[in-house]
FIRO-598779 format. One record per residue (C-alpha): residue number from 1; chain; y, z, x. Coordinates in nm, 3 decimals. Layout:
<recs>
num=NUM&chaine=A&c2=Y&c3=Z&c1=X
...
</recs>
This chain:
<recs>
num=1&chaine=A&c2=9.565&c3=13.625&c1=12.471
num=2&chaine=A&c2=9.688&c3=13.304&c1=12.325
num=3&chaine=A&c2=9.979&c3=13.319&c1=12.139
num=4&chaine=A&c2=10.017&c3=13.276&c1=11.737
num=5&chaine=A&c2=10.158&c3=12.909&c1=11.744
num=6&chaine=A&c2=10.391&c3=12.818&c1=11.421
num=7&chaine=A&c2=10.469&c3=12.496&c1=11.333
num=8&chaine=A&c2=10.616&c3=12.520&c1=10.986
num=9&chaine=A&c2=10.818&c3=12.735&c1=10.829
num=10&chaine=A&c2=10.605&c3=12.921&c1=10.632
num=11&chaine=A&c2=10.394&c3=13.016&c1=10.961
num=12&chaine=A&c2=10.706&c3=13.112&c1=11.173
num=13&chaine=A&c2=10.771&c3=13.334&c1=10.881
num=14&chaine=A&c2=10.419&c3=13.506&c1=10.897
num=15&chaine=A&c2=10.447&c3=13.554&c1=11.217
num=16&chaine=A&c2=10.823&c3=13.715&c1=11.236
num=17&chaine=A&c2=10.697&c3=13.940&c1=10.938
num=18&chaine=A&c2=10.396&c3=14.073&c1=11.158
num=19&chaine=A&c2=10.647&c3=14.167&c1=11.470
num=20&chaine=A&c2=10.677&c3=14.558&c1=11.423
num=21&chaine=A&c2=11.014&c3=14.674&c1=11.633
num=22&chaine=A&c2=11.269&c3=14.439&c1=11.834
num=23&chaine=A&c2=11.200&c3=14.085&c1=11.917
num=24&chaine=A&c2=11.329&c3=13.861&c1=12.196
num=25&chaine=A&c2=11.385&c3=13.481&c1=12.186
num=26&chaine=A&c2=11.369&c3=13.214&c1=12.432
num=27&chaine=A&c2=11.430&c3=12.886&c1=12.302
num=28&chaine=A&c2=11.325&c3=12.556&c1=12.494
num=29&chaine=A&c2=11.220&c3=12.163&c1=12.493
num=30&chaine=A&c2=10.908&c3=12.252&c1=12.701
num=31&chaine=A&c2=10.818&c3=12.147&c1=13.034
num=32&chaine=A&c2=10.845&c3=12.472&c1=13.087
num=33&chaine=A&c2=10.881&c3=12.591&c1=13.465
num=34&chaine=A&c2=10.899&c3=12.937&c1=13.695
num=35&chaine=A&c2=11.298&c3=12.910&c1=13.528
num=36&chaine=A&c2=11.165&c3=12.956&c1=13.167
num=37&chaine=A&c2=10.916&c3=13.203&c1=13.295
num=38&chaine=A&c2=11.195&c3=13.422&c1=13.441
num=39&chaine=A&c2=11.365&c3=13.408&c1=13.066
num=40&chaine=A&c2=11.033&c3=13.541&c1=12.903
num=41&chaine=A&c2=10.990&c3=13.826&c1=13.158
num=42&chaine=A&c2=11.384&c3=13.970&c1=13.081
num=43&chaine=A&c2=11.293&c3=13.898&c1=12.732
num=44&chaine=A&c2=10.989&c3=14.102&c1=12.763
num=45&chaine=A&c2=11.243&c3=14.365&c1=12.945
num=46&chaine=A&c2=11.410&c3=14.336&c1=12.660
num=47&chaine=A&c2=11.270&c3=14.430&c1=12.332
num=48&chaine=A&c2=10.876&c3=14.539&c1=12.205
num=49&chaine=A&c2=10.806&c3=14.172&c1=12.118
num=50&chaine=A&c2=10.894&c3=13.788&c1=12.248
num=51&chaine=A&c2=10.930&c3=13.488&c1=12.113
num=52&chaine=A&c2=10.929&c3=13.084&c1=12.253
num=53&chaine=A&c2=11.043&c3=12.774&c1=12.075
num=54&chaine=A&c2=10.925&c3=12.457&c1=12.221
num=55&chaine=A&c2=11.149&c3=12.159&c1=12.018
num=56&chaine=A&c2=11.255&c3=11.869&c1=12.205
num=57&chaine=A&c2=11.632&c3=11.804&c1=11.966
num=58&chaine=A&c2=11.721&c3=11.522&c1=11.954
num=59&chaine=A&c2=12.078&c3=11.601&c1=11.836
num=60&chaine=A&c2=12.197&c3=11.661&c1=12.172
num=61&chaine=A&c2=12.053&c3=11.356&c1=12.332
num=62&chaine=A&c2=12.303&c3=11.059&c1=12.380
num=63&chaine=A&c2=12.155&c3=10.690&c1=12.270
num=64&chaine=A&c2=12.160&c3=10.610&c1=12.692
num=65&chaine=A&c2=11.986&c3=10.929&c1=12.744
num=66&chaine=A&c2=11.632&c3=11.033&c1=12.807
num=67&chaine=A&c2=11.479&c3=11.150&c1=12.451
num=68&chaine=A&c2=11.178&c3=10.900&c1=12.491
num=69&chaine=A&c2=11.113&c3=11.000&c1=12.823
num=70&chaine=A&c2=11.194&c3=11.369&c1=12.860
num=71&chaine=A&c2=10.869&c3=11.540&c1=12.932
num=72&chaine=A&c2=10.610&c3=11.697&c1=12.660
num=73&chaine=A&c2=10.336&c3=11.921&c1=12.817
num=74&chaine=A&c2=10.260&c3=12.145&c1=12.511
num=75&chaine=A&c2=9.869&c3=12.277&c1=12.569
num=76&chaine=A&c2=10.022&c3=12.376&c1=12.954
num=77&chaine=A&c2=10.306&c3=12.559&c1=12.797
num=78&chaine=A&c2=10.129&c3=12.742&c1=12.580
num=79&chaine=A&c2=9.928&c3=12.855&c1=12.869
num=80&chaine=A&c2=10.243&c3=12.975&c1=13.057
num=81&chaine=A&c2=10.356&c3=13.139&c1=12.727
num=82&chaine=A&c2=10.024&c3=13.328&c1=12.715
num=83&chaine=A&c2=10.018&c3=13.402&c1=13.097
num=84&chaine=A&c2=10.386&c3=13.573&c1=13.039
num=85&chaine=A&c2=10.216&c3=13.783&c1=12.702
num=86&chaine=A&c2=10.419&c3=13.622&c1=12.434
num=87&chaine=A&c2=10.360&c3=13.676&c1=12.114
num=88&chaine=A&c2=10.458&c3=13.393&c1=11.911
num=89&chaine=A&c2=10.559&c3=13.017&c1=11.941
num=90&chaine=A&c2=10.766&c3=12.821&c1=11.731
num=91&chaine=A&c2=10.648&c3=12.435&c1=11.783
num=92&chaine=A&c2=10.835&c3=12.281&c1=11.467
num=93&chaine=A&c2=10.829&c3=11.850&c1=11.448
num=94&chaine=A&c2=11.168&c3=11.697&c1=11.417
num=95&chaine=A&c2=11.065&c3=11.670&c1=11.071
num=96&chaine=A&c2=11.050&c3=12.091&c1=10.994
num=97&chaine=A&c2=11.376&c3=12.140&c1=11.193
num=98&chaine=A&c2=11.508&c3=11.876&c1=11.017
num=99&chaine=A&c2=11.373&c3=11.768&c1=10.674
num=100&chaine=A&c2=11.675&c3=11.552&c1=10.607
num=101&chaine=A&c2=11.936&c3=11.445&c1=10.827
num=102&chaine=A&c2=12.191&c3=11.659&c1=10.871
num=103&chaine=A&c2=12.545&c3=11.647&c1=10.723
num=104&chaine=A&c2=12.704&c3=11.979&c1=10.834
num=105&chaine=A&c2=12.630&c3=12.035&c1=11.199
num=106&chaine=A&c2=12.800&c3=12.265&c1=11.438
num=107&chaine=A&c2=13.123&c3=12.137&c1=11.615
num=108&chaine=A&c2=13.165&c3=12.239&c1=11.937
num=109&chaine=A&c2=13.565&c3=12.233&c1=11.961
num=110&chaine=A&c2=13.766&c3=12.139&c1=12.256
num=111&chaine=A&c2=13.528&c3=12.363&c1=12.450
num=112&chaine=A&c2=13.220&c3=12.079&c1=12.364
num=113&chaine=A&c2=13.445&c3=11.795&c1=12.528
num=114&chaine=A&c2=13.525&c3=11.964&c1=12.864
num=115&chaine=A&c2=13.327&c3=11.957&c1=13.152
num=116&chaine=A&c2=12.957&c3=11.877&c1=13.086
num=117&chaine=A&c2=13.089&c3=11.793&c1=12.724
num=118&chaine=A&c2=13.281&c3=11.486&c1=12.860
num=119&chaine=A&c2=13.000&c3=11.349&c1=13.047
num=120&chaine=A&c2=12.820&c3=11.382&c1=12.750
num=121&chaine=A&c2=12.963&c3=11.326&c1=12.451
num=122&chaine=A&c2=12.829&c3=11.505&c1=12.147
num=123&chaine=A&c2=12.605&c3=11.672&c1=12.309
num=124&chaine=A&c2=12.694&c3=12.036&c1=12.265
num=125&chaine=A&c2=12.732&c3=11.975&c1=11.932
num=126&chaine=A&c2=12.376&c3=11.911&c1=11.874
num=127&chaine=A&c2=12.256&c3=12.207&c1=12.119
num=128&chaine=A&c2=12.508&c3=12.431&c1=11.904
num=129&chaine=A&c2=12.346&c3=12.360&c1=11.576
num=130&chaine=A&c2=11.974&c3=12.377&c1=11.676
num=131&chaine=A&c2=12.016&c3=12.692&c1=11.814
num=132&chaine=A&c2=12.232&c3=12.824&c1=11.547
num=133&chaine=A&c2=11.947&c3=12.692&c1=11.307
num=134&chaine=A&c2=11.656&c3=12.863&c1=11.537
num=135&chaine=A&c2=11.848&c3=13.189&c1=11.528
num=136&chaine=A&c2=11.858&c3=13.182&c1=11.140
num=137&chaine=A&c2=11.437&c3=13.126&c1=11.116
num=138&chaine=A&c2=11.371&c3=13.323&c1=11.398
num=139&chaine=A&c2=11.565&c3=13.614&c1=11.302
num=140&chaine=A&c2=11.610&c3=13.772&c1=11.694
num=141&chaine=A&c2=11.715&c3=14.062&c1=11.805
num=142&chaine=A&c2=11.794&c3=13.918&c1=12.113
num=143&chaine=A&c2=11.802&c3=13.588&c1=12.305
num=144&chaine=A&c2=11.804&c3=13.465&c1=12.641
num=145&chaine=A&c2=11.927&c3=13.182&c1=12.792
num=146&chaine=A&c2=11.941&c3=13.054&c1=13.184
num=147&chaine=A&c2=12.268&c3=13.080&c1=13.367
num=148&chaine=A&c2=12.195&c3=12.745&c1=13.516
num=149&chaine=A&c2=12.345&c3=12.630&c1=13.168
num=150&chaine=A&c2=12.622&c3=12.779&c1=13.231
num=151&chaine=A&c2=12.865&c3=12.604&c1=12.990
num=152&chaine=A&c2=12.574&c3=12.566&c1=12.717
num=153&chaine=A&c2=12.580&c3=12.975&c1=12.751
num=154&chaine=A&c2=12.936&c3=13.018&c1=12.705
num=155&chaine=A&c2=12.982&c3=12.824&c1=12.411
num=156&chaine=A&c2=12.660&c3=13.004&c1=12.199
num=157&chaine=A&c2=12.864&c3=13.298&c1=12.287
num=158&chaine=A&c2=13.160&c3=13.168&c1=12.176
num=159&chaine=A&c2=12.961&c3=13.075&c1=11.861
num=160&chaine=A&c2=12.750&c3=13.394&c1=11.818
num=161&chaine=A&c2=13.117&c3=13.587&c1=11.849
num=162&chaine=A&c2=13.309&c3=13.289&c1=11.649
num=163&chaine=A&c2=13.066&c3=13.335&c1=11.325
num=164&chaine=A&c2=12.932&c3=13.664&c1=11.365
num=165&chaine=A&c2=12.560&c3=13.580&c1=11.439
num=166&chaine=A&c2=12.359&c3=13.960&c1=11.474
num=167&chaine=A&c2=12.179&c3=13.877&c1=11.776
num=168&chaine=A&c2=12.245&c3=13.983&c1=12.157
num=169&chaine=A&c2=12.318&c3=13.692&c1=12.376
num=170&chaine=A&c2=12.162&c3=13.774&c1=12.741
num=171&chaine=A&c2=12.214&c3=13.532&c1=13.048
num=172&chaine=A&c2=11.911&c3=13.533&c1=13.318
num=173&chaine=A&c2=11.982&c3=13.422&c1=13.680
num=174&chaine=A&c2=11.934&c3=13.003&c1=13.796
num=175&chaine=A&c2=11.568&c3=13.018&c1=13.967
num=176&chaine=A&c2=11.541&c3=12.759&c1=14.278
num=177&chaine=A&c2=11.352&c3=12.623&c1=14.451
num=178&chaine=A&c2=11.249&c3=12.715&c1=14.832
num=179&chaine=A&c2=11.492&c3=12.425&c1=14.923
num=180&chaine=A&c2=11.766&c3=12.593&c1=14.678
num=181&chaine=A&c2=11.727&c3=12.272&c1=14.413
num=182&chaine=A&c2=11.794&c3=12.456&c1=14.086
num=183&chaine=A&c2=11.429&c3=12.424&c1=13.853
num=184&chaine=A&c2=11.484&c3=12.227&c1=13.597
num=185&chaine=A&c2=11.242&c3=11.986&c1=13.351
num=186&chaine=A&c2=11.427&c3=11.699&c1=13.481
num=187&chaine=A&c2=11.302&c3=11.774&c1=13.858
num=188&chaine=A&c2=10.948&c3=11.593&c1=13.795
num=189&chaine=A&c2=11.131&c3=11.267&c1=13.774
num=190&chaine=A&c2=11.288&c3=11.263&c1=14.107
num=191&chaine=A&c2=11.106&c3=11.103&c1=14.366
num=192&chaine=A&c2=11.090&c3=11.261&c1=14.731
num=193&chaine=A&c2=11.400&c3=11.045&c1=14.897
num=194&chaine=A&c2=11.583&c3=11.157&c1=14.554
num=195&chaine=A&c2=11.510&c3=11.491&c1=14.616
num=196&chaine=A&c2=11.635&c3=11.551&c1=14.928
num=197&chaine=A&c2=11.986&c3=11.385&c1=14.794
num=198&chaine=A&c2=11.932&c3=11.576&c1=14.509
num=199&chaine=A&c2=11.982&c3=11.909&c1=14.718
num=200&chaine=A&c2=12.317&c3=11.865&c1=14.827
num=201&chaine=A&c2=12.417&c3=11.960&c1=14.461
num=202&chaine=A&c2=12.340&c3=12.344&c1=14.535
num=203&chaine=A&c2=12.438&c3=12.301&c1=14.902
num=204&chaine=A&c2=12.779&c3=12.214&c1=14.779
num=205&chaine=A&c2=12.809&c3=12.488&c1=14.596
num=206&chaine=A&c2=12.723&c3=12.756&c1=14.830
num=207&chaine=A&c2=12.953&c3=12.537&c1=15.101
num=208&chaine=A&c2=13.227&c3=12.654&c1=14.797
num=209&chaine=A&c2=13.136&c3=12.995&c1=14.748
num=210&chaine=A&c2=13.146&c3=13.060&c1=15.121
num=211&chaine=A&c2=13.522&c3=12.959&c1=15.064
num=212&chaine=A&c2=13.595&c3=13.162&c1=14.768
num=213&chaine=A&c2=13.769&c3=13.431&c1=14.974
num=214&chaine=A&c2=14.047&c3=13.172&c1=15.034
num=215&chaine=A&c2=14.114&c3=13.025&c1=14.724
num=216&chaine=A&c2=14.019&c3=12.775&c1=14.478
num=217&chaine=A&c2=14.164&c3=12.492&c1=14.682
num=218&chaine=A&c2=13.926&c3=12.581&c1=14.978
num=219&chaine=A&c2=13.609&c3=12.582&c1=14.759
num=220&chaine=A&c2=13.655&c3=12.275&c1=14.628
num=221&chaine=A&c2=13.775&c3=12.074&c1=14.944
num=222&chaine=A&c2=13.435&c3=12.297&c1=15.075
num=223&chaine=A&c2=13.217&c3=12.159&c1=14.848
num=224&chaine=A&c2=13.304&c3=11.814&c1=14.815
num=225&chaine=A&c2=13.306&c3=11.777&c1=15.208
num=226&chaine=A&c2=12.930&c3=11.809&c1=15.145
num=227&chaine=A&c2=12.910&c3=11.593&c1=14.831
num=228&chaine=A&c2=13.112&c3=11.325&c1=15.012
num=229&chaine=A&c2=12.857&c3=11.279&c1=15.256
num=230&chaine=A&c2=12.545&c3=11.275&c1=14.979
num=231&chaine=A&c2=12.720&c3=11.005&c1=14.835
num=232&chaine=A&c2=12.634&c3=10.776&c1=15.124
num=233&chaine=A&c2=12.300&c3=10.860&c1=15.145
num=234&chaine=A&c2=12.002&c3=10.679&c1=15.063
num=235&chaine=A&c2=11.959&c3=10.691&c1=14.770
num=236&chaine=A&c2=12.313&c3=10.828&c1=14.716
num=237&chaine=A&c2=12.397&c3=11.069&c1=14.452
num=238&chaine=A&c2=12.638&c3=10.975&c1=14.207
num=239&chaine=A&c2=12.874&c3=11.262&c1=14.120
num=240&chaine=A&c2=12.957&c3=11.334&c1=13.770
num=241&chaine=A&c2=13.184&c3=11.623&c1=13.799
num=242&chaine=A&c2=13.281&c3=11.906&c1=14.034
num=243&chaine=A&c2=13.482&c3=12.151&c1=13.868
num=244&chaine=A&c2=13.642&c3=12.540&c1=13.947
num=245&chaine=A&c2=13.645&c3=12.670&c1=13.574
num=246&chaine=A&c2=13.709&c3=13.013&c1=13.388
num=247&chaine=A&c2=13.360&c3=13.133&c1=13.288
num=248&chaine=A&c2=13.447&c3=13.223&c1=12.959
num=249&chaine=A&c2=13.611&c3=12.937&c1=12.860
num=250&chaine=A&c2=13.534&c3=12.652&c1=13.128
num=251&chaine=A&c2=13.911&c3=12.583&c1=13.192
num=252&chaine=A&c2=14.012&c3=12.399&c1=13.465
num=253&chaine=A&c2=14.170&c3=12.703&c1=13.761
num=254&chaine=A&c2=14.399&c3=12.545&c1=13.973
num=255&chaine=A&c2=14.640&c3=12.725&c1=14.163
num=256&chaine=A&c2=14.633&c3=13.023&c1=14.381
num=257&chaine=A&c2=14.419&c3=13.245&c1=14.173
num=258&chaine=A&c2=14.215&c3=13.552&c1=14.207
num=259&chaine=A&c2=13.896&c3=13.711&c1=13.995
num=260&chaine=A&c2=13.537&c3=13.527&c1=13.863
num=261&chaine=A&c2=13.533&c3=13.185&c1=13.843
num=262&chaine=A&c2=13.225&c3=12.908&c1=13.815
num=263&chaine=A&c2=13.206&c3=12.605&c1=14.023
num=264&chaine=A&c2=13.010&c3=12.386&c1=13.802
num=265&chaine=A&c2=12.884&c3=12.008&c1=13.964
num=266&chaine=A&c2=12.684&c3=11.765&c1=13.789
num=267&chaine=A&c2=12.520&c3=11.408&c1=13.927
num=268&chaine=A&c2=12.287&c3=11.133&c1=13.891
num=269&chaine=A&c2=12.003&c3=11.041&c1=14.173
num=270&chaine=A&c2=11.839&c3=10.743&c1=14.061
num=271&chaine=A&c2=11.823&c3=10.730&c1=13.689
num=272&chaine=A&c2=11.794&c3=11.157&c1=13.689
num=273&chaine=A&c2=12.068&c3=11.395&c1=13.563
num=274&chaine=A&c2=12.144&c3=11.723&c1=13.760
num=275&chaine=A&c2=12.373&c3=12.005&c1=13.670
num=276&chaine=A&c2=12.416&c3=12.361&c1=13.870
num=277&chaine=A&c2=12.649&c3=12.593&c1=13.932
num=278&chaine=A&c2=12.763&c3=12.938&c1=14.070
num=279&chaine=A&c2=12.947&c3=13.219&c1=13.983
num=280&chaine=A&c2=13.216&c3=13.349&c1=14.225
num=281&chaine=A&c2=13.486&c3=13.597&c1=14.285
num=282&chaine=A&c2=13.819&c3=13.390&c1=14.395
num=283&chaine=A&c2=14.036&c3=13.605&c1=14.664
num=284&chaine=A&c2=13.779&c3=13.872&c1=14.729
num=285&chaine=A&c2=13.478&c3=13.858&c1=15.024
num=286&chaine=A&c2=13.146&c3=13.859&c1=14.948
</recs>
């Protein structure tokens, strides 16, 4: 069955009102993929009813970035979102999310300009403060994001704990491809040479996690032995970032150092974007 789509308000208000027990949220820009998919089935795990926003913000885009460009598919992700039995989707224009611009926004703190945040200035500001403002209409019980976002899941924890939001914040595993490429919207743009750079991202990382048993210096010095050799290739990836962070708080570790950690890495093929990461246990074997 198709699900109730809201674009206003008003309508995402009928439709919360008609949800009889707990509901569970997955918010996204569309394009959805098998990644989103996964988030609407542990939604579905989650609570008696789910919801799906499709709103491409443009708050957290930077003026070099790829607004214009970044994909809209609407009628076949509203196909996917009745495949996975959902029962409502929010599909507000910029206009209904924001009917004037906005003068209080979210700041992300000195979490925001680590990491991801200082590749990309701003940007978890504006991903902060559309979800904050999708949590207030939607009213959840619950809502999942992807753990390949793994700093964009920290910090709406940090914020959901920070201003004492009422809703459960669940993380769902990184889906990947057969090749181990991490799904992501951004994936259609890569052509096949990119591609095949494109998969040393996740390659370094499990070259690091294979490591973690001897400490962060090993995973990194792991990891980058394979990025240093996709940066000659053809085409050659362009490496934003490889960091060994705290997960809670995306610190730099350095140092001998036991316990969880991330190793987060982030890079450009072609004109593309590409983050991933995974979670690890420093000192211990796997």
């Amino acid at each position: 069955m198709t699900p109730v789509v809201a674009r206003t308000r008003e309508e995402l208000a009928e439709a919360r009102s008609r949800i009889d027990g707990t509901l569970a949220f997955v918010p996204t820009m569309g394009a959805l993929h098998e990644g989103h998919l996964s988030l609407m089935r542990q939604a579905r795990r989650s609570a008696d009813a789910v919801a799906v926003s499709i709103f491409v913000n443009p708050l957290q885009f930077g003026p070099d970035e790829d607004f214009d460009r970044y994909p809209r598919t609407f009628d076949t992700d509203l196909e996917a979102c009745a495949a996975e039995g959902v029962d409502f989707v929010f599909a507000p224009t910029r206009a209904v999310m924001y009917p004037s611009e906005p003068q209080v926004t979210i700041s992300s703190g000195p979490m925001g300009e680590i990491v991801e945040g200082a590749a990309r200035p701003g940007h978890f500001d504006g991903m902060l403060t559309v979800v904050l403002k999708l949590l207030n209409l939607v009213r959840p019980d619950v809502a999942v994001f992807g753990e390949k976002d793994a700093q964009q899941l920290a910090m709406i924890r940090r914020m959901v704990a920070d201003l004492d939001v009422p809703v459960e914040v669940a993380g769902a595993p990184t889906v990947r491809e057969p090749d181990g490429l991490a799904l992501s919207s951004r994936n259609r743009y890569l052509s096949p040479a990119e591609r095949r750079t494109a998969v040393a991202l996740s390659r370094a990382l499990h070259a690091g996690a294979d490591a973690a048993a001897e400490g962060p210096e090993a995973v990194l010095g792991a990891a980058n032995a394979v990025l240093d050799k996709a940066a000659t290739a053809d085409p050659p990836l362009l490496l934003d970032y490889l960091v060994l962070v705290d997960p809670a708080t995306f610190s730099t570790i350095s140092g001998p150092r036991t316990g969880p950690a991330v190793l987060a890495v982030a890079g450009r093929v072609g004109a593309t974007h590409l983050i991933d990461n995974v979670s690890l246990q420093l000192g211990k074997e796997h």
